[in-house]
Backbone as CSV, one residue per row, in Angstrom:
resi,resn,N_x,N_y,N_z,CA_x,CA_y,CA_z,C_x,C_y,C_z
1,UNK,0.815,-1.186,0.000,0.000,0.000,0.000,0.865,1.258,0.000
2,UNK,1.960,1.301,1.011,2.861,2.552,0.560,3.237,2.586,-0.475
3,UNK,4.067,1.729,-1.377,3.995,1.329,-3.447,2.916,2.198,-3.372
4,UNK,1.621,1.470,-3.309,0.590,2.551,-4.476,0.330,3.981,-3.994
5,UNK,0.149,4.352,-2.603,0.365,6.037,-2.328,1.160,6.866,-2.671
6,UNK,2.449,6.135,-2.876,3.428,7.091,-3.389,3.815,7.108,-4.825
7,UNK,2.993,5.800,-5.455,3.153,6.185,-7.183,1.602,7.072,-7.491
8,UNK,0.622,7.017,-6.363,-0.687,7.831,-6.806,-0.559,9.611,-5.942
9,UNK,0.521,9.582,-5.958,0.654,10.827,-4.997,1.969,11.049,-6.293
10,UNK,3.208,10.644,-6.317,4.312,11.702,-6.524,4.680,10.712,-7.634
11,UNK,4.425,9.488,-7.975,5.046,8.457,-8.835,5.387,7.530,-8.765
12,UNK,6.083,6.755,-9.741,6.617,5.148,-9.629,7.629,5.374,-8.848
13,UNK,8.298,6.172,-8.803,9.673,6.247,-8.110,10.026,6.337,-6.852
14,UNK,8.970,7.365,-6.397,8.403,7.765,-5.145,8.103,6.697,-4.102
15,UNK,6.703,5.958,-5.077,6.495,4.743,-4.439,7.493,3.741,-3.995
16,UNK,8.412,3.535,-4.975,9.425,2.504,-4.541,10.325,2.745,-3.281
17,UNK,10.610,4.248,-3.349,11.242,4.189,-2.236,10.369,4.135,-1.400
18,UNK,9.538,4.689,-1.108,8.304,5.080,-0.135,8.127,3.297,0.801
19,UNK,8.322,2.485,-0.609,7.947,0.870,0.123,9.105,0.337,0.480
20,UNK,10.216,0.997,-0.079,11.454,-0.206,0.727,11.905,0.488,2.034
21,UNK,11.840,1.870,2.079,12.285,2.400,3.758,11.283,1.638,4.439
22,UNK,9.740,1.670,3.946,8.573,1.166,5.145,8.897,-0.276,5.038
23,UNK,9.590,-0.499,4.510,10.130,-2.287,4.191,11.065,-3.070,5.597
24,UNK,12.063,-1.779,5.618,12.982,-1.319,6.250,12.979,-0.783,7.700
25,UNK,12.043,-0.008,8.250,11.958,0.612,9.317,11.708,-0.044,10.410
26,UNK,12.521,0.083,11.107,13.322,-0.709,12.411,11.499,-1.083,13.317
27,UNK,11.337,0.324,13.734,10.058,0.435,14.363,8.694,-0.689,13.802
28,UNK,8.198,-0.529,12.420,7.563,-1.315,11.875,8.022,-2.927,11.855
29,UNK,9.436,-2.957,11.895,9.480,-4.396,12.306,9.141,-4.475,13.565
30,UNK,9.430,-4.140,14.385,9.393,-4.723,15.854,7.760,-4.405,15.749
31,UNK,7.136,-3.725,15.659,5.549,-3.620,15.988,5.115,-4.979,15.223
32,UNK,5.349,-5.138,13.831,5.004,-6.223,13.232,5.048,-7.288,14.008
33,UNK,5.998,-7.777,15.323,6.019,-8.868,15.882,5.044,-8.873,16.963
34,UNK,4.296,-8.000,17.183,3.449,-8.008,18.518,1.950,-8.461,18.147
35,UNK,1.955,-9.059,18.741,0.537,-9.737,18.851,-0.793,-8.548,18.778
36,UNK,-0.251,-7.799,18.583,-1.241,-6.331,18.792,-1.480,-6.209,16.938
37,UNK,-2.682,-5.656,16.615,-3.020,-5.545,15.348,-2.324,-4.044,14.753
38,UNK,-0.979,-3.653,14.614,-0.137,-2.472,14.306,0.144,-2.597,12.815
39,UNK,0.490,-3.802,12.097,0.403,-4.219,10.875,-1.165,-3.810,9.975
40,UNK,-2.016,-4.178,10.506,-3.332,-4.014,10.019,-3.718,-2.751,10.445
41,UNK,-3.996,-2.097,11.070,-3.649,-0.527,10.991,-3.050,0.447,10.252
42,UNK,-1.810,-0.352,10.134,-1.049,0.594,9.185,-1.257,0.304,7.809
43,UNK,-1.656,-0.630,7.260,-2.216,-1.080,6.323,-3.312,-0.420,5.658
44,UNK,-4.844,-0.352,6.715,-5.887,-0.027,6.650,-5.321,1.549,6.449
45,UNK,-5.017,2.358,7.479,-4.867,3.861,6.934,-3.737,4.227,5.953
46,UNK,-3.383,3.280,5.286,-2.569,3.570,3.997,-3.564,3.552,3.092
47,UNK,-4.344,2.212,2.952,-5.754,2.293,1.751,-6.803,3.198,1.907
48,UNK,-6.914,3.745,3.131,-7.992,4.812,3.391,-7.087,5.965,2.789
49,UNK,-5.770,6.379,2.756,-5.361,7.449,2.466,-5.188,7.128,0.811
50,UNK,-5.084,6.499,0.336,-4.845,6.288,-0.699,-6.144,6.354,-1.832
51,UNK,-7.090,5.618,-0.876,-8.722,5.572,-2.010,-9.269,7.189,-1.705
52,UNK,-8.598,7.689,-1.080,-8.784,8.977,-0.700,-8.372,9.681,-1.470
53,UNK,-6.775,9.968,-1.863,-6.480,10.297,-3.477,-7.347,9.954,-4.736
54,UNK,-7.277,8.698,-4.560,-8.043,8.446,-5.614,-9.516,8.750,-6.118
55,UNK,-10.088,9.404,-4.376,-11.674,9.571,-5.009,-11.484,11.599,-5.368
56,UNK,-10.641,12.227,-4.988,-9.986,13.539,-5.411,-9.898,13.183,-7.037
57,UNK,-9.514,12.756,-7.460,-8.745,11.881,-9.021,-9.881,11.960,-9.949
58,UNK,-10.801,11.382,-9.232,-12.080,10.602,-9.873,-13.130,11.068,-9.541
59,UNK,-13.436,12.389,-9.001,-14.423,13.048,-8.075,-15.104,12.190,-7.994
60,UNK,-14.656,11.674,-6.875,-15.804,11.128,-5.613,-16.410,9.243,-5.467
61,UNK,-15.556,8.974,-6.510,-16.208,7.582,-6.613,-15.778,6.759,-5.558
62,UNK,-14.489,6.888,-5.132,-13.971,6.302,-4.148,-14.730,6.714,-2.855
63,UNK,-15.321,7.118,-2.255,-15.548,7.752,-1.128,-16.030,6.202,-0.115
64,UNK,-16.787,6.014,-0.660,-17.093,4.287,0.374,-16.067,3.758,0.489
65,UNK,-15.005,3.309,-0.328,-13.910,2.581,0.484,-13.183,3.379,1.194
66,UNK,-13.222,4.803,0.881,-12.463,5.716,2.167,-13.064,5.440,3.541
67,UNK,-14.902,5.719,3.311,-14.996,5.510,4.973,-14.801,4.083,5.174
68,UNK,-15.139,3.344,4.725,-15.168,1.704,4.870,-13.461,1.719,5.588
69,UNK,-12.794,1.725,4.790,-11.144,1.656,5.111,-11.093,2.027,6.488
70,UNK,-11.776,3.060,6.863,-11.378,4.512,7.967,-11.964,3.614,9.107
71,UNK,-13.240,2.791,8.800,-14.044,2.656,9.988,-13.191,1.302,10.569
72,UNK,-12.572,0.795,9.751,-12.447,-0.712,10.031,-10.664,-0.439,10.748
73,UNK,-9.725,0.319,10.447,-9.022,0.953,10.773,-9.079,1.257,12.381
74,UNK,-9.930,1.931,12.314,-10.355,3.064,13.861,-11.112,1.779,14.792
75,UNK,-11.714,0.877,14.561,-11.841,-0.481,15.000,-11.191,-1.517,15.356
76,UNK,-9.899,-1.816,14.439,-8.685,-2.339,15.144,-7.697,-2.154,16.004
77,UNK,-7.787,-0.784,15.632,-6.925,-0.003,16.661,-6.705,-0.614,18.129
78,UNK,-5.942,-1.173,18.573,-5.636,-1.155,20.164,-6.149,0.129,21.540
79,UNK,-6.905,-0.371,22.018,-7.270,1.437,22.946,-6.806,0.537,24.135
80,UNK,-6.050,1.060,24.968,-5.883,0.552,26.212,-7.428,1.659,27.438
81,UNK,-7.770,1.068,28.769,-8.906,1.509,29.235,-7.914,2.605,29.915
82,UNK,-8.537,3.689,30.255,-8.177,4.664,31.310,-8.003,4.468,31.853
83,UNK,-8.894,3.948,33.235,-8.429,3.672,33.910,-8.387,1.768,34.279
84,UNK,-7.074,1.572,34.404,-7.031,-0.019,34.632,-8.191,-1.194,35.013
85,UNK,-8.388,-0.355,36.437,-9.085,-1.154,37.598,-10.886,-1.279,37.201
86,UNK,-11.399,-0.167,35.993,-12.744,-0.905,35.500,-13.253,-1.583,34.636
């Protein structure tokens, strides 16, 4: 998904690098190993940002997989409770 944001944003070129640093980044590996859904998150708000370009592109066709992307995103997310003890 970083590939296609950064060839639908700045280019093929863009994209490539755009996917081998996020290929690369120390942080994204180690999150990748946690049992916590950080992979699928980052995933999900790459395609939400991306069908998001794309519905700019295309006035407006994309807009359902933007919120679709957004909702399912904001749903995986990890929330730890405020407070512990309820």
């Amino acid at each position: 998904m970083t590939y296609r944001l950064g060839r639908a944003l700045w280019g093929r070129e863009a994209g490539l690098i755009g996917a081998l640093l996020a290929a690369l980044l120390p942080l994204h590996l180690q999150y990748a190993q946690i049992a916590r859904p950080y992979s699928l998150l980052a995933l999900l708000s790459l395609a939400s940002a991306y069908f998001l370009v794309r519905a700019w592109a295309t006035t407006g066709r994309s807009l359902g997989r933007v919120a679709l992307t957004g909702a399912f995103s904001f749903y995986t997310h990890y929330k730890r409770p405020v407070c512990p003890g309820i």
